[in-house]
N, C-alpha and C positions, 0 to 999 in steps of 0.2 A: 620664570616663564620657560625659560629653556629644561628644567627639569620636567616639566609637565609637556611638554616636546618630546622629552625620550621616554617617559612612562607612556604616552601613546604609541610609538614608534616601537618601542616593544612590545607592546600591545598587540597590535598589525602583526609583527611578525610571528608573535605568537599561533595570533589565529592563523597567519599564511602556513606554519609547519604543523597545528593540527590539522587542518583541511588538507593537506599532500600527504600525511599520516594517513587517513582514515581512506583516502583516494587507492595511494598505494596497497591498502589493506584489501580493500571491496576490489580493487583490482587484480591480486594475488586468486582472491575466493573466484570472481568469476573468472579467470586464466584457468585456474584446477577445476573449474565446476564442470561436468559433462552436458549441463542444459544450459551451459553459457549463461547463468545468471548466480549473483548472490547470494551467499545462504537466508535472507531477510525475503529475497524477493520470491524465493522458492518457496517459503513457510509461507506468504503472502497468499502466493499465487492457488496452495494446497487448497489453502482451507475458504478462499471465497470461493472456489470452483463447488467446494462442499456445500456453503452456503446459497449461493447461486439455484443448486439442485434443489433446499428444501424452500426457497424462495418458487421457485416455479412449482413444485405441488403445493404449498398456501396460492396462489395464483390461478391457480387448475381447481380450486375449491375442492380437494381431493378431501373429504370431512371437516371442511370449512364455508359449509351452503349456510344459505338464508342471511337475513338481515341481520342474525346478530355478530355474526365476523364479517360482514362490509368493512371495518374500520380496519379489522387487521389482514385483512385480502388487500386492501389499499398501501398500509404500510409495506405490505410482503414488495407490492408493484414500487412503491418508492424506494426501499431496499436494494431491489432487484435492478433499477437502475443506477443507484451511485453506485453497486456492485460491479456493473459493466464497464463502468467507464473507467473504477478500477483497475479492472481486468484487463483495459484496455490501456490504462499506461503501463501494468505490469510488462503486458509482451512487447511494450515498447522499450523497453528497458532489459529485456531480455537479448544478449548476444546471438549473432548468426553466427552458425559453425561454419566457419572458417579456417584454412590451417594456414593463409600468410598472412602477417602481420597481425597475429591475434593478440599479443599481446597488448599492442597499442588499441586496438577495439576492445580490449577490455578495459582497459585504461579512460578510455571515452567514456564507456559504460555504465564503467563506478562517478565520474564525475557527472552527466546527466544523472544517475542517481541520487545522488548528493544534489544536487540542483533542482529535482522533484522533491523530496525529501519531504518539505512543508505542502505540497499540494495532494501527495498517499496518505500523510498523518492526518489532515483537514478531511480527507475520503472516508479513512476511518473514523472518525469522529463522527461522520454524520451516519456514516452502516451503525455502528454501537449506539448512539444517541433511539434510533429507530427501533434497535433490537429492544434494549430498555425499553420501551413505548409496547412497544409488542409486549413483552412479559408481564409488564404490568396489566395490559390489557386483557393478558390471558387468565392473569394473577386475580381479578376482578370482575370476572364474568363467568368463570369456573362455576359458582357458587350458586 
């Protein structure tokens, strides 16, 4: 019993110095970054701001009139919302520029991020699960 004691015990600790690993790392990235965030949260932040954009002309029915893109006017609008809310824990997640004590606000920063982690990846999951839906939808009415 006591061996299954310290196989957990090291276990814990395991995971306690990768998670101060990964902490210190994302903290090192957002110290050096000049937009105070992450290299992840940066590529993030890029490219749904991109999405976002072609989300709102599908939206604006910009050559997507009539009843036969209702359905993907609709996904575009459902899209367009778990996008935001993305967007919105991205800048949350994002450092103020500050020059005292930045390091430890970065340090904050990376561990909230690490602490959101599964609720950006569950985000994306449901933008890509949609986008799918859309292509296929586009895949199948093209025709």
């Amino acid at each position: 019993m006591e061996a299954l004691a310290a196989v957990s015990f090291a276990g814990n600790i395991l995971q306690f110095v990768q998670f101060a690993y990964g902490s210190i790392h994302s903290s090192k990235q957002i110290y050096a970054s000049a937009s105070g965030a992450s290299a992840r949260t940066e590529h993030l932040d890029h490219v749904h701001n991109s999405l976002m954009a072609h989300y709102a002309r599908i939206g604006n029915q910009q050559g997507f009139s009539g009843e036969r893109f209702a359905p993907l006017v609709e996904m575009a609008a459902r899209s367009r919302e778990v996008g935001q809310q993305l967007l919105d824990m991205i800048n949350e997640l994002k450092a103020k520029n500050t020059t005292s004590g930045k390091w430890w606000k970065s340090l904050g920063k990376a561990i909230r991020e690490a602490r959101k982690l599964d609720e950006v990846m569950e985000l994306e999951s449901r933008i890509d699960n949609l986008q799918q839906a859309m292509v296929l939808y586009l895949c199948t009415t093209s025709g």
